[in-house]
C-alpha positions as CSV (number, residue, x, y, z in Angstrom):
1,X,-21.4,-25.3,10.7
2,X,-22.9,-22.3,9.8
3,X,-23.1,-21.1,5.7
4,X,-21.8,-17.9,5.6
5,X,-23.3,-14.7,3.6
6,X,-20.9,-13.0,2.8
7,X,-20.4,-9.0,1.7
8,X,-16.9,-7.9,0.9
9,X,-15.6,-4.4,0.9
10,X,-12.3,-2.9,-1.1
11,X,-10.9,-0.6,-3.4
12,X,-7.5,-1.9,-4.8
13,X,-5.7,-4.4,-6.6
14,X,-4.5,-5.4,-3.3
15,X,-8.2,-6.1,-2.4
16,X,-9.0,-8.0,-5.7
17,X,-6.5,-10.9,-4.7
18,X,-8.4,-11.2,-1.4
19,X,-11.6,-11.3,-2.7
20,X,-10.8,-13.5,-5.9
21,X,-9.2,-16.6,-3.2
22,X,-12.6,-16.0,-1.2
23,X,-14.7,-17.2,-4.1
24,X,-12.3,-19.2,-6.0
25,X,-12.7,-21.5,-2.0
26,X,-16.4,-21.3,-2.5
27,X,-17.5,-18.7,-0.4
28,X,-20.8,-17.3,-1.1
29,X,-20.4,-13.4,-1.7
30,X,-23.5,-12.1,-1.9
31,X,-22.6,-8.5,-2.4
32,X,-19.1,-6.3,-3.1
33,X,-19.3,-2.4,-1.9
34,X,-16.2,-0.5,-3.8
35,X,-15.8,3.2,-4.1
36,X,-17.5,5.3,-6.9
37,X,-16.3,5.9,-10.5
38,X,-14.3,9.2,-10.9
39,X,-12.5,10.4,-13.8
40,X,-8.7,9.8,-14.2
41,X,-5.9,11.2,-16.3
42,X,-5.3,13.4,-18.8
43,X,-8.9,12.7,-20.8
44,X,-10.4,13.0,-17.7
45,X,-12.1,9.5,-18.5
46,X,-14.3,7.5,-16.2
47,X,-12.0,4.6,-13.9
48,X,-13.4,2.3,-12.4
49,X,-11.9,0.4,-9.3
50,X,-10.0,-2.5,-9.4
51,X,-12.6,-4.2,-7.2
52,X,-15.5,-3.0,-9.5
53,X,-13.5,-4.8,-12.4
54,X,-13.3,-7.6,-11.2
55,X,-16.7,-7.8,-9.2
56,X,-18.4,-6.6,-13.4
57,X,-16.1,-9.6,-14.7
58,X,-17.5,-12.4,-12.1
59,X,-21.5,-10.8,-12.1
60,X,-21.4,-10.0,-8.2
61,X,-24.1,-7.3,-7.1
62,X,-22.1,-4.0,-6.5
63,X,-22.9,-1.3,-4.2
64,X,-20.6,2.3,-4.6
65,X,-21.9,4.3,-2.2
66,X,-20.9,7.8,-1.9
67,X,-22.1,8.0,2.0
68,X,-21.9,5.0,4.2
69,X,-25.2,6.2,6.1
70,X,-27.6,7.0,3.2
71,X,-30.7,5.4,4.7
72,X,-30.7,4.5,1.0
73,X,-27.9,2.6,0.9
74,X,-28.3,1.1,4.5
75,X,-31.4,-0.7,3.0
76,X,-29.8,-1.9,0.1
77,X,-27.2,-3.6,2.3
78,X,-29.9,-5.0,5.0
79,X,-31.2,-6.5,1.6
80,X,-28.3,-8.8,1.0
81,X,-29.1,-10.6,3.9
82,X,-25.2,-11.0,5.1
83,X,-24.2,-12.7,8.3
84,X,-20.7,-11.4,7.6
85,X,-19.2,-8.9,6.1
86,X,-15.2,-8.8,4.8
87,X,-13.1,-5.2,4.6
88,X,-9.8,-5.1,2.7
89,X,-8.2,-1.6,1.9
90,X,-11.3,0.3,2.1
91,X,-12.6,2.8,4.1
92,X,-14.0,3.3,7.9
93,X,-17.3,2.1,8.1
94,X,-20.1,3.5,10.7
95,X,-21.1,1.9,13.5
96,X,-24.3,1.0,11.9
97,X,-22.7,-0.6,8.6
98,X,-20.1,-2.8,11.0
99,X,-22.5,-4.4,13.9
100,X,-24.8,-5.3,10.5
101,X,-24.2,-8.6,10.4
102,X,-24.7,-11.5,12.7
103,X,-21.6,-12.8,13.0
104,X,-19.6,-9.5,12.7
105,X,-17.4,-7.4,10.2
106,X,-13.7,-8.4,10.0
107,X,-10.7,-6.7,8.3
108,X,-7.5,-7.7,6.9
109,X,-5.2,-4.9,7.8
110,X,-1.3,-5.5,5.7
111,X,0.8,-5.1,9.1
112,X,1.5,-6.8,12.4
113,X,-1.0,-5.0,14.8
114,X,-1.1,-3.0,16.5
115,X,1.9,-1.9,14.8
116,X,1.6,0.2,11.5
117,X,-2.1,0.6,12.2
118,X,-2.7,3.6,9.1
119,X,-3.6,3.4,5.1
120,X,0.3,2.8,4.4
121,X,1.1,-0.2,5.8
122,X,3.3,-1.8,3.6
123,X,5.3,1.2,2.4
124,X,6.3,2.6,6.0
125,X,7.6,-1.0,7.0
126,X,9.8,-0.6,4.3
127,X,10.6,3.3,4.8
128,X,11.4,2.0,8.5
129,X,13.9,-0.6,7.6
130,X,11.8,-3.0,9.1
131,X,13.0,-6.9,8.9
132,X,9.9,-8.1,9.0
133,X,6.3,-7.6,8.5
134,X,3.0,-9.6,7.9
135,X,-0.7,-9.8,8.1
136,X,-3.7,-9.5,10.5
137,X,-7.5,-10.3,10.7
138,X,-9.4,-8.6,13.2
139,X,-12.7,-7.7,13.9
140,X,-13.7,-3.9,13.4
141,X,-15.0,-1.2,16.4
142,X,-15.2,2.3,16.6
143,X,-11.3,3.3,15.5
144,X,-9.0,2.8,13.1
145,X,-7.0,-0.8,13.0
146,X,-7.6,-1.4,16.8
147,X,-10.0,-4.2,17.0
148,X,-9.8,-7.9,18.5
149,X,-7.4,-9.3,16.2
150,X,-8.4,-13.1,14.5
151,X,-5.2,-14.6,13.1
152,X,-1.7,-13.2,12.1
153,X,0.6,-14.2,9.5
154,X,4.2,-12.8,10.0
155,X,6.6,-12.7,7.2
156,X,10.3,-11.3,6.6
157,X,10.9,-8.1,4.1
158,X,14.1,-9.4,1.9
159,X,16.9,-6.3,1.9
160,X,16.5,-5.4,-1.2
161,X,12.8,-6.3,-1.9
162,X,10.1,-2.7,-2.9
163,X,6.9,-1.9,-1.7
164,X,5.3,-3.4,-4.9
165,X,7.2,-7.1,-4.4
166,X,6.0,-6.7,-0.8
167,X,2.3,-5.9,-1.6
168,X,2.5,-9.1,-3.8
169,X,3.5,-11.1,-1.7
170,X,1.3,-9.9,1.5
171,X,-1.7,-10.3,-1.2
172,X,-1.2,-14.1,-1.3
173,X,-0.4,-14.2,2.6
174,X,-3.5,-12.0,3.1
175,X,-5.5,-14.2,1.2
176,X,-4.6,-17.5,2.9
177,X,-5.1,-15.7,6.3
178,X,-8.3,-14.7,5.0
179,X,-9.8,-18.0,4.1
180,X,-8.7,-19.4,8.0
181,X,-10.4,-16.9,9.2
182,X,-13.5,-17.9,7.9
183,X,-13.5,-21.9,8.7
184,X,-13.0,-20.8,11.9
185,X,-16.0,-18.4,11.8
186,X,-17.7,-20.5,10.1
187,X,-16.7,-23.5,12.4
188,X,-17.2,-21.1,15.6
189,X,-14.0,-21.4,16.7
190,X,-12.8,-17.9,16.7
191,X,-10.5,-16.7,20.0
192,X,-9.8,-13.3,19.3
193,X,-6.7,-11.4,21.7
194,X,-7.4,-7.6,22.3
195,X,-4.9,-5.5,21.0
196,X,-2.8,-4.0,23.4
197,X,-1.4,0.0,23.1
198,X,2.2,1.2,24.1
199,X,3.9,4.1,23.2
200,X,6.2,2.1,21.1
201,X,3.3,1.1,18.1
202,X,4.7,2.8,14.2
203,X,1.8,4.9,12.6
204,X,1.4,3.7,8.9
205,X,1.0,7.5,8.0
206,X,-1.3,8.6,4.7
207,X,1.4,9.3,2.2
208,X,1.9,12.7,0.5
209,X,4.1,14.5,-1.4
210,X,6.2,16.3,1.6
211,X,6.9,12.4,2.9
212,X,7.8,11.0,-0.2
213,X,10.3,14.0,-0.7
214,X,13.8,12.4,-0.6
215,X,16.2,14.8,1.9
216,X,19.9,13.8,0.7
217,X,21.2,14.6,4.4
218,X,19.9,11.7,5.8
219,X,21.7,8.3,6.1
220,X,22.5,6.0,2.8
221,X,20.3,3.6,4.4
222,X,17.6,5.8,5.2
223,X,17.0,7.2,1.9
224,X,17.8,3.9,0.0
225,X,14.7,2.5,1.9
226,X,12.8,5.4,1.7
227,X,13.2,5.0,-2.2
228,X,12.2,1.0,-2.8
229,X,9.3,2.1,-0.1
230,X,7.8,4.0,-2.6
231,X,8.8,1.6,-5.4
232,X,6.5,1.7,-7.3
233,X,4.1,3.6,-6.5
234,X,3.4,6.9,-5.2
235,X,8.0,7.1,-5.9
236,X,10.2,9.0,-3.9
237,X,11.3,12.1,-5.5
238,X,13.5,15.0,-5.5
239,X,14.8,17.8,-7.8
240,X,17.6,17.6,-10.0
241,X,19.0,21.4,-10.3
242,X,21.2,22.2,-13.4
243,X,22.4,26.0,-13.8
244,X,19.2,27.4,-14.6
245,X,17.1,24.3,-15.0
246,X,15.4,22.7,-12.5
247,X,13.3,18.7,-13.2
248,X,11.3,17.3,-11.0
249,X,12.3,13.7,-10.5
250,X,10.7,10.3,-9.4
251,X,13.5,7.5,-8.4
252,X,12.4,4.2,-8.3
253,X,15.8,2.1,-7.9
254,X,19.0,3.0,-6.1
255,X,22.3,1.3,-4.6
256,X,24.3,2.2,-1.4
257,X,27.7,2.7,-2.9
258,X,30.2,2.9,0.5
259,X,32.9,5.6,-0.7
260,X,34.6,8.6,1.2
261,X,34.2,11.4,-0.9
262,X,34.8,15.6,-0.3
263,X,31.9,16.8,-2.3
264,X,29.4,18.6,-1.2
265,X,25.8,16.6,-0.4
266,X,23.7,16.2,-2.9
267,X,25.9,16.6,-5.8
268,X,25.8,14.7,-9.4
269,X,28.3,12.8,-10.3
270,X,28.0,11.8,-13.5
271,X,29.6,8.7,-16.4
272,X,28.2,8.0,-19.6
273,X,25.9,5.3,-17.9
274,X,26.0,6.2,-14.2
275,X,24.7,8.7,-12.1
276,X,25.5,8.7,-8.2
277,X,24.7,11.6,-5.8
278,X,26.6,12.6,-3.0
279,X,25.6,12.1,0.9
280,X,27.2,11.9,3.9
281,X,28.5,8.7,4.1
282,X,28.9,7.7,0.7
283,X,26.7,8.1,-2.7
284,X,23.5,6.8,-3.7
285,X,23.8,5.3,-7.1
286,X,20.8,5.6,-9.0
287,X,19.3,3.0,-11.1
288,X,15.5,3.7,-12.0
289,X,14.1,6.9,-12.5
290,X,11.9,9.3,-14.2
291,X,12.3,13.0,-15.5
292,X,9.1,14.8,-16.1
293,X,7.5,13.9,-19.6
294,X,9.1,10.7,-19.9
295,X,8.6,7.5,-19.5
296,X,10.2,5.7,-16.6
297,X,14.2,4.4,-17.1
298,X,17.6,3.3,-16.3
299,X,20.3,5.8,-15.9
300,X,22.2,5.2,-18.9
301,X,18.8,5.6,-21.1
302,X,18.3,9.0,-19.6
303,X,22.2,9.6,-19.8
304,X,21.6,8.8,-23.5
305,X,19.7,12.0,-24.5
306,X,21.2,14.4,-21.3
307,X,24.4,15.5,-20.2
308,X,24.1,17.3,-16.8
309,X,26.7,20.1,-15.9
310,X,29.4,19.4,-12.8
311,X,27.4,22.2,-11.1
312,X,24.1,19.3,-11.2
313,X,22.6,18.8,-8.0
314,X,20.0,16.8,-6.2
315,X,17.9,18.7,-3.7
């Protein structure tokens, strides 16, 4: 059995549970590469990734390099002396950094490949209405998500469950996935199965603000899972229009409501403690939101402090 040396690559929260299962089994990491500092919110004040965080808290060597092929940089990592190195929810790597090591570079991608290859995995499963989802290890090439995948984990995506439960819970499936990867690399016993392309594979598209925009003339359905797609984070979003004023608003937290109505799409309608919009086959009740300047909320805290006109729309 080969001893493994091992460098892991990632960014996120979601990369921190993988790495934290890794050497909580014992695995020798010899180095974590994360993404540089840069300055966040309003003070402008230097973050740190979640990765780094964790990687400062447990006294692994980091590496944040701001190009992957700074002959710098590429010595530094020939240094560590890895036989293997680990990718989770970073970013592509050169030819040069993947065919490093000895016994390759593998990735754990948050999808059923080839499906939802992409950096959105988890949220457009969701978005799609998908029943079910999972993970993947594969070994990286030359593109994005296509390698010889390892092992996949498949797992189903509860009706009413957001793309923050989701991540959570792919996190811990990732991380078990992970760790039979390596006793079987470490064991030798890796078959890999090349991934084979139709014109049927989902793109996990980057996300951005025109496809997290919420269009109230699509289905209940369709916007109910574009919403707990987004849920928590980046949030689907809309304006609310109100005679002259206009908000810009993030909702985190609906419910189809199944009613034949005549009003036109997109309308408020408004309670004391409920607020449902108007769309074609029905309303969207909405339970979670936020109004600009404000913290995030239930509908009948925000209907606490605002009363919106019978004019109030969502567009």
């Amino acid at each position: 059995m080969e001893k493994l040396r091992i460098v892991f690559m990632g960014t996120p929260e979601f990369a921190v549970g993988i790495l934290d299962t890794i050497i909580k089994n014992n695995f020798d990491v010899v180095g974590v590469i994360t993404a540089t500092d840069k300055p966040a919110g309003r003070g402008q004040k230097i973050k740190y990734s979640a990765v780094k965080e964790y990687a400062l808290e447990k006294g692994l060597k980091i590496l944040q390099p701001s190009n992957l092929k700074d002959e710098s940089f590429l010595a530094e990592l020939k240094a560590l002396n890895a036989n293997l190195q680990i990718v989770v929810a970073f970013r592509m790597l050169p030819k040069v950094v993947w065919e490093m090591p000895a016994l390759g570079t593998f990735n754990l991608h948050a999808s059923l490949l080839p499906d939802y290859r992409g950096a959105a995995p988890i949220n457009w499963a969701i978005i799609n209405g998908e029943t079910k989802t999972g993970v993947t290890t594969f070994f990286i090439d030359d593109k994005i998500d296509t390698g010889a995948m390892i092992l996949s984990k498949e797992t189903t995506i509860n009706k009413e469950e957001n793309a923050g439960q989701l991540h959570d819970r792919l996190m811990q499936i990732g991380s078990e996935t992970v760790i039979a990867t390596l006793h079987l690399i470490e064991s030798k016993k890796v078959i890999t199965t090349i991934q084979e392309d139709n014109e049927g594979i989902k793109t996990a598209y980057k996300l951005n603000k025109e496809n997290c925009k919420i269009d109230w003339n699509q289905s209940a359905e369709n916007i109910y899972n574009l919403i707990r797609g987004l849920s928590p984070y980046p949030a689907a979003w809309c304006y609310f229009k109100d005679n002259d004023t206009e908000y810009n608003v993030k909702i985190y937290e609906s419910k189809i409501v199944s009613e034949p109505h005549s009003n036109p799409i997109g309308s408020l309608i408004c309670t004391k403690k409920q607020i449902k919009i108007a769309i074609h086959d029905g309303y969207l009740e909405i339970l979670n939101l936020q109004f600009p300047g404000k913290k995030r909320m239930k509908a009948s805290e925000l209907l606490n402090g605002i009363k919106f006109s019978e004019k109030a729309i969502a567009c």
